[in-house]
LOKEMI-543197 format. One record per residue (C-alpha): x, y, z; residue in three letters. Coordinates in steps of 0.02 Angstrom, whole numbers, padded with zeros to 5 digits, always signed. Layout:
XYZALA ...
END
This chain:
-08536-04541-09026UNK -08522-04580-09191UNK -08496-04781-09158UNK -08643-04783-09044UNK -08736-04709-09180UNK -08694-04812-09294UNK -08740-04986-09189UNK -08904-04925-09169UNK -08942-04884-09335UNK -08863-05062-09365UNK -08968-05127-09239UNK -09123-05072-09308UNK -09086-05116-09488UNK -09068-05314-09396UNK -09236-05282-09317UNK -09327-05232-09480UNK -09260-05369-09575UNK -09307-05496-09443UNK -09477-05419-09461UNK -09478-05423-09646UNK -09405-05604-09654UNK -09569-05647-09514UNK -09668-05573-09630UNK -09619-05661-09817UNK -09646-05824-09695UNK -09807-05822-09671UNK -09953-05880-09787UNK -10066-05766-09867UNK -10224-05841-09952UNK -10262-05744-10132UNK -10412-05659-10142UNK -10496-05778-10263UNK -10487-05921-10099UNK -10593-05812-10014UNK -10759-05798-10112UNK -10784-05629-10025UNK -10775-05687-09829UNK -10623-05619-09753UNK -10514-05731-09643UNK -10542-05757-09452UNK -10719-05696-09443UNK -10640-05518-09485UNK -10731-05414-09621UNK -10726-05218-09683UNK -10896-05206-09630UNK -10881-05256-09444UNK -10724-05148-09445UNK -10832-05007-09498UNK -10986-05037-09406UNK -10859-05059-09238UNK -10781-04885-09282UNK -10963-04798-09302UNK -11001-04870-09130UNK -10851-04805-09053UNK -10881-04628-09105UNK -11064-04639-09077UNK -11015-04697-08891UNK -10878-04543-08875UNK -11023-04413-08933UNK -11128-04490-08790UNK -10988-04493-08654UNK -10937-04321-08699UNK -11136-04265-08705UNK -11161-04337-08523UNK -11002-04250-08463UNK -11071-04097-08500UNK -11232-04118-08462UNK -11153-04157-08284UNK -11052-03977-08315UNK -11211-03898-08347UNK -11311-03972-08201UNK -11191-03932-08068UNK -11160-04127-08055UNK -10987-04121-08095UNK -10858-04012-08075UNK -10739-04081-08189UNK -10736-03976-08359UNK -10579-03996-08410UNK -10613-04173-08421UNK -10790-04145-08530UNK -10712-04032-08642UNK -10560-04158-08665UNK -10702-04291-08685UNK -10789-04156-08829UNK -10630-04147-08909UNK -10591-04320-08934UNK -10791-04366-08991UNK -10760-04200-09135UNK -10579-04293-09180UNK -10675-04430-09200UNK -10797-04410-09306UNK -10670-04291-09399UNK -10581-04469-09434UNK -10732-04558-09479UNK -10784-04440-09594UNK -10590-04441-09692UNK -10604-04640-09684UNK -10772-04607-09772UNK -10729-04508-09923UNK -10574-04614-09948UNK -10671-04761-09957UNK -10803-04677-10076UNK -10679-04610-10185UNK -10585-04771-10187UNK -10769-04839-10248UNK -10798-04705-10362UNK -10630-04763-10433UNK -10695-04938-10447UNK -10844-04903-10557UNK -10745-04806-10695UNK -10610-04957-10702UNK -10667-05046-10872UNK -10710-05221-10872UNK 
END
């Protein structure tokens, strides 16, 4: 028990410093190369603007599910409360990823110049 233990944990050490040696190998532009465009046509913006579409498309699906609850359309309410769930997670996450980025902002503006 013991031995077997101890491969694995020797084993995953191996893995993570494959991983780590992948990582110190590849090339990393500074961020005065990039003259405020990110890399690859990704940006914080788009990442932000994808995420309020996604949770303004999982308040819609859950709103039609139970609309179809309500109508008699559908019989499936487990599934449109899961679906009401997962929209209220959502926006719960959103609205975390929010006031970190406004208090990381806020902590911009008092850094002196």
């Amino acid at each position: 028990m013991g031995n077997e233990l101890a491969g694995l944990i020797k084993a995953d050490l191996a893995a993570l410093t494959n991983d780590a040696q992948g990582l110190a190998a590849l090339q990393v532009a500074p961020a005065a190369q990039l003259h405020g465009e990110a890399p690859s046509g990704m940006s914080f913006a788009q990442s932000l603007k994808d995420a309020v579409g996604k949770v303004d498309n999982d308040d819609r699906l859950a709103a039609e599910r139970m609309a179809d609850v309500d109508s008699g359309k559908s019989g499936d309410l487990v599934g449109a409360m899961l679906a009401s769930q997962e929209a209220s997670l959502s926006f719960s996450m959103l609205m975390q990823v929010r006031n970190k980025v406004m208090g990381a902002v806020d902590e911009l503006i008092k850094l002196p110049l």
